[in-house]
Backbone as JSON, one array per atom type, in Angstrom:
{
  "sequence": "XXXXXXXXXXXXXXXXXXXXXXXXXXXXXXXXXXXXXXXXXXXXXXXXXXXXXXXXXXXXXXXXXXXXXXXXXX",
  "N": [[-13.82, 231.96, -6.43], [-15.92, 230.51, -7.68], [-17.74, 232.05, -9.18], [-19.63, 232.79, -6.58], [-19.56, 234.96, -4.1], [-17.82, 235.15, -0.75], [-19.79, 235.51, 1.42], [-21.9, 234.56, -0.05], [-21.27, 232.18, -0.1], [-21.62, 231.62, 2.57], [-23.83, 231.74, 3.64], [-25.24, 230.14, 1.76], [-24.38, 227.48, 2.58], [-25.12, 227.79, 5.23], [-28.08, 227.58, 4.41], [-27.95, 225.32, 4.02], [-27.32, 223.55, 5.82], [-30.07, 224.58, 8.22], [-32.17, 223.31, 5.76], [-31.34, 220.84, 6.24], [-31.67, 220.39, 8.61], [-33.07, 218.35, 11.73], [-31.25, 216.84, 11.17], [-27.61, 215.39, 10.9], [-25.43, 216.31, 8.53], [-22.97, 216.02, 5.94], [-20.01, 217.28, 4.24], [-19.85, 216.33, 1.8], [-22.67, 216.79, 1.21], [-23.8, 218.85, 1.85], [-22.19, 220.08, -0.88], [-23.43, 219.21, -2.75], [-25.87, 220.45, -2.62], [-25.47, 223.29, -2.55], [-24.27, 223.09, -5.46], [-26.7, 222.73, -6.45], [-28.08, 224.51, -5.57], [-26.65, 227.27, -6.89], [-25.49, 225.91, -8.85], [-23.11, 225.69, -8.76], [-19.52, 225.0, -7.37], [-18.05, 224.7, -4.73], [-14.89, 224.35, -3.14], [-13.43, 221.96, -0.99], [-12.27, 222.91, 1.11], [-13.3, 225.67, 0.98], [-16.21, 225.38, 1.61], [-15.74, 224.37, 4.61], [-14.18, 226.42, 6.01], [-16.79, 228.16, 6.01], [-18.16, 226.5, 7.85], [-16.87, 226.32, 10.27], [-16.84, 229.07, 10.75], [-19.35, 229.4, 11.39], [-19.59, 227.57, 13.23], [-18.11, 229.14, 15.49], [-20.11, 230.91, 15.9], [-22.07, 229.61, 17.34], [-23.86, 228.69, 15.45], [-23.89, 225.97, 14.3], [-23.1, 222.09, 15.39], [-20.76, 220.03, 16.13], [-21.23, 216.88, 15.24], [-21.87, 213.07, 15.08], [-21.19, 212.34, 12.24], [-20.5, 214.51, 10.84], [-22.08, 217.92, 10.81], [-24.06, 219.81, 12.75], [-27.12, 221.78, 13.03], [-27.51, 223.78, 15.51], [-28.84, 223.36, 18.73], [-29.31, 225.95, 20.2], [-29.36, 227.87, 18.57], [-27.11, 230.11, 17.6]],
  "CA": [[-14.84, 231.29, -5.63], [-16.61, 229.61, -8.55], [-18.87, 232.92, -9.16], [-20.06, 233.19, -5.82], [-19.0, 235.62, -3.15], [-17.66, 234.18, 0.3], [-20.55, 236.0, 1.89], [-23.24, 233.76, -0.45], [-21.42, 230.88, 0.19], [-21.7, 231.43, 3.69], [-25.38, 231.85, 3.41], [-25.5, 228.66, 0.94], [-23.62, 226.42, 3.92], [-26.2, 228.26, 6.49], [-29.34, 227.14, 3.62], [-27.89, 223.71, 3.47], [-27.96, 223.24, 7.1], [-31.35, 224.4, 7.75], [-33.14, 222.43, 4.83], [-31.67, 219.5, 7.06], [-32.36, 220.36, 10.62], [-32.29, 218.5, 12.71], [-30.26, 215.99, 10.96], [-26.58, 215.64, 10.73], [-25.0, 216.57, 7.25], [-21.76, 216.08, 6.07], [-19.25, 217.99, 3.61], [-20.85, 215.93, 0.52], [-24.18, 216.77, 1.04], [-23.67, 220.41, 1.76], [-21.65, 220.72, -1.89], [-24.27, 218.83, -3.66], [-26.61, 221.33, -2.28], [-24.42, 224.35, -3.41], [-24.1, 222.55, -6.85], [-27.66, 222.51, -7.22], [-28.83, 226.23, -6.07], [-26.05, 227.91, -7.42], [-24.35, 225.83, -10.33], [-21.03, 225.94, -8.44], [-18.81, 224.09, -7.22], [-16.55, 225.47, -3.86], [-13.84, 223.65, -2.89], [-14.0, 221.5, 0.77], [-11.03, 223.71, 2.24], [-14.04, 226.63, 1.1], [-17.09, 224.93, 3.21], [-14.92, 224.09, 6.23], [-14.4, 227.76, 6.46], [-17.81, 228.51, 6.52], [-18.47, 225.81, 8.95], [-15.62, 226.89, 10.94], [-17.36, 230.69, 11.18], [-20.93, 229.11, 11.89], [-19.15, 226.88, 14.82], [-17.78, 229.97, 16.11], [-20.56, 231.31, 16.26], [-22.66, 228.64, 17.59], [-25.1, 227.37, 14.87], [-23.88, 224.41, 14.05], [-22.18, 221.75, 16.41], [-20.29, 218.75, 15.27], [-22.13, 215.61, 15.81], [-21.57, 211.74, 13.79], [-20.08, 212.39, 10.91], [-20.66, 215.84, 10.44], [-22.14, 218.62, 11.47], [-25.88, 220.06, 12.53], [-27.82, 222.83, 13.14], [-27.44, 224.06, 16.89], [-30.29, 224.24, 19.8], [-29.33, 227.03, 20.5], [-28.78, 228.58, 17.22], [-26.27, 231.74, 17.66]],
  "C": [[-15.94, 230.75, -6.53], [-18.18, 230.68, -8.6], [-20.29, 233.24, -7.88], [-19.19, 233.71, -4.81], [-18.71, 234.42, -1.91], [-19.31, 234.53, 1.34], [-21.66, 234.84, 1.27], [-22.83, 232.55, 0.1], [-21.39, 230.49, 1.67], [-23.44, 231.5, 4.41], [-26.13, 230.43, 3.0], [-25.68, 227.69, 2.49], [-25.07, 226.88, 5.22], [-27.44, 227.7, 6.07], [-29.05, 225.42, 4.09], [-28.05, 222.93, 5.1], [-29.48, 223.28, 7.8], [-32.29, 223.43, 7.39], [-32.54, 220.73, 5.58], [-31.67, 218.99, 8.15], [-33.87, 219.39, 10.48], [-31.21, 217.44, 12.45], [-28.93, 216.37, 10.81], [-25.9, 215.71, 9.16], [-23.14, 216.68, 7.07], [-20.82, 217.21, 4.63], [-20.04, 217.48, 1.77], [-21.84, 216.25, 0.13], [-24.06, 218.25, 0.97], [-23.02, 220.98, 0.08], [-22.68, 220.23, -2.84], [-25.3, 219.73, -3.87], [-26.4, 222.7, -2.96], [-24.51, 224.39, -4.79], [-25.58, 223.03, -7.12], [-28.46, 223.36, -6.86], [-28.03, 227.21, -6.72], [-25.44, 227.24, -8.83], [-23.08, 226.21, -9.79], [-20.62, 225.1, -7.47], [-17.61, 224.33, -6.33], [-16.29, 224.29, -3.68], [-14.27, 222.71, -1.05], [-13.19, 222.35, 1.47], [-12.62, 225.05, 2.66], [-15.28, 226.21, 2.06], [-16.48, 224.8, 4.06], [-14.7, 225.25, 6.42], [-15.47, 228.65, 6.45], [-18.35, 227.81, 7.63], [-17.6, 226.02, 9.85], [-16.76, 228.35, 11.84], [-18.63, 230.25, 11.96], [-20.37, 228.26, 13.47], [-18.48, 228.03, 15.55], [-19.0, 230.89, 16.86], [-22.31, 230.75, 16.93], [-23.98, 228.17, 16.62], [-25.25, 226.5, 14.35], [-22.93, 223.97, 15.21], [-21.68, 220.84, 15.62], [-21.05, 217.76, 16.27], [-22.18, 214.86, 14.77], [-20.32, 212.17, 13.0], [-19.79, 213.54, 10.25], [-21.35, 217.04, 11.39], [-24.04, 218.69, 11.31], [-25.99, 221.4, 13.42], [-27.64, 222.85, 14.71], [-28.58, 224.01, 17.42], [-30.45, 224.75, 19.94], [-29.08, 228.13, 19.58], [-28.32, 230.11, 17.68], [-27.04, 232.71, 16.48]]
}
């Protein structure tokens, strides 16, 4: 996992949303983000399974081109 746990990078993906509520963010922006608090570099299969968990558990929705922070944040 490119020296981060799945746990941080599920934290990261949760930061990277956040810092751009209430806008919509897409898979690019979220790794650039990643890249540039951690110095690493997950994979897209690896975000989509954190965005996966966070849509399960409602705090992000899909919306445009990507995804965003929920209203109702779970």
């Amino acid at each position: 996992m490119h020296g981060i746990t799945q746990e941080e990078l599920l934290e990261l993906v949760r930061d990277a949303f956040k810092y751009h509520a209430p806008a919509c963010i897409g898979i690019a922006e979220i790794s650039y983000l990643i890249e540039w608090a951690k110095k690493s570099t997950p994979t897209e299969t690896e975000i989509l399974a954190c965005i996966d968990q966070l849509l399960h558990i409602g705090f992000v929705t899909r919306s445009g081109y990507g995804w965003q922070i929920s209203h109702t944040r779970g």
